[in-house]
N, C-alpha and C positions, 0 to 999 in steps of 0.2 A: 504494500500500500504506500502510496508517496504521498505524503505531507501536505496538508490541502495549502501552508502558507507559500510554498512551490507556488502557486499557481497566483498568487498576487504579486509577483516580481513584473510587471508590465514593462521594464528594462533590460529582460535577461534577453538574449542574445545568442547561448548558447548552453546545448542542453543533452545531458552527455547518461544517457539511462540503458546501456547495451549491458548486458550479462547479469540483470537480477530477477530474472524468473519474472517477470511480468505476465501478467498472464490479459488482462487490461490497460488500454493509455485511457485515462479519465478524461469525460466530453471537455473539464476544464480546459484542458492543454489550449482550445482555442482561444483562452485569456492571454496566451502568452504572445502578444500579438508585433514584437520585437523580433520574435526566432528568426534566424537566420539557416540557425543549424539543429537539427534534430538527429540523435545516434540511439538507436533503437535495437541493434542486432544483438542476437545471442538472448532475448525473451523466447515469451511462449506466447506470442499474439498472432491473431487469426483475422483479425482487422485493426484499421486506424480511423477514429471517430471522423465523421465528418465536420465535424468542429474545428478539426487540422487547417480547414481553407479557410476560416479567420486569420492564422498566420499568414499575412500577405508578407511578410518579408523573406518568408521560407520559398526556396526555389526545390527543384527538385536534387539539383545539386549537393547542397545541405542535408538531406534526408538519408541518412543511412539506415536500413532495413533489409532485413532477409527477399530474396525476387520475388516471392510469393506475395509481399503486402505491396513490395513498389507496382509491380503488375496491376494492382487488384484495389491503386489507389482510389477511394471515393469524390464523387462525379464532382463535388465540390473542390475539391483541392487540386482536381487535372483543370478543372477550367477556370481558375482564379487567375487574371493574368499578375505575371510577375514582375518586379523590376528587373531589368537588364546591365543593371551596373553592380560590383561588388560594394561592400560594405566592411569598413573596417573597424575592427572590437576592439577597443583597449582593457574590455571586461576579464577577468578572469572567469573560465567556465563552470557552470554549477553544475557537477558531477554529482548522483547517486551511487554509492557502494554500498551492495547488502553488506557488507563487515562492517561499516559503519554505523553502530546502534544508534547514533547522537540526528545524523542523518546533516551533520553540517559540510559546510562546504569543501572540495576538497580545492589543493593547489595544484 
């Protein structure tokens, strides 16, 4: 379960949740309306909310996911148009680690 204060970061940028058994991305994700970057591989999801195409700043680029979810993206987030220029962080990324009980940020 990820941390519903996750999803009030309307700054974050970069979102880094590959390898903790996920087995759901929460509809919130589409608050995070900054993403640029989404890492998602190494879960156990079967979908991505349609929520995801509120992220207008996520290209498909950005999206890291097993081919079964990139294929099988929802209708909203293939036709969100996207910007065509990068974008550059000076944020450090907000990574999830299951071995992290405390669930704060890593460097």
């Amino acid at each position: 379960v990820l941390p519903k204060p996750l999803f009030r970061c309307n700054k974050l940028k970069v979102l880094c949740l590959g390898n903790n058994a996920l087995t759901v991305l929460p509809e919130s994700v589409g608050q995070l309306v900054q993403l640029t970057q989404l890492e998602l591989r190494g879960n156990c999801l079967d979908r991505l909310p349609a929520q995801l195409g509120n992220c207008r700043m996520l290209r498909k680029s950005g999206l890291v996911v097993e081919d079964h979810l990139f294929d099988a993206l929802p209708v909203e987030v293939k036709e969100t148009p996207r910007t065509s220029h990068t974008y550059q962080t000076r944020c450090q990324p907000f990574c999830i680690d299951k071995n992290n009980k405390n669930n704060e940020p890593s460097e």
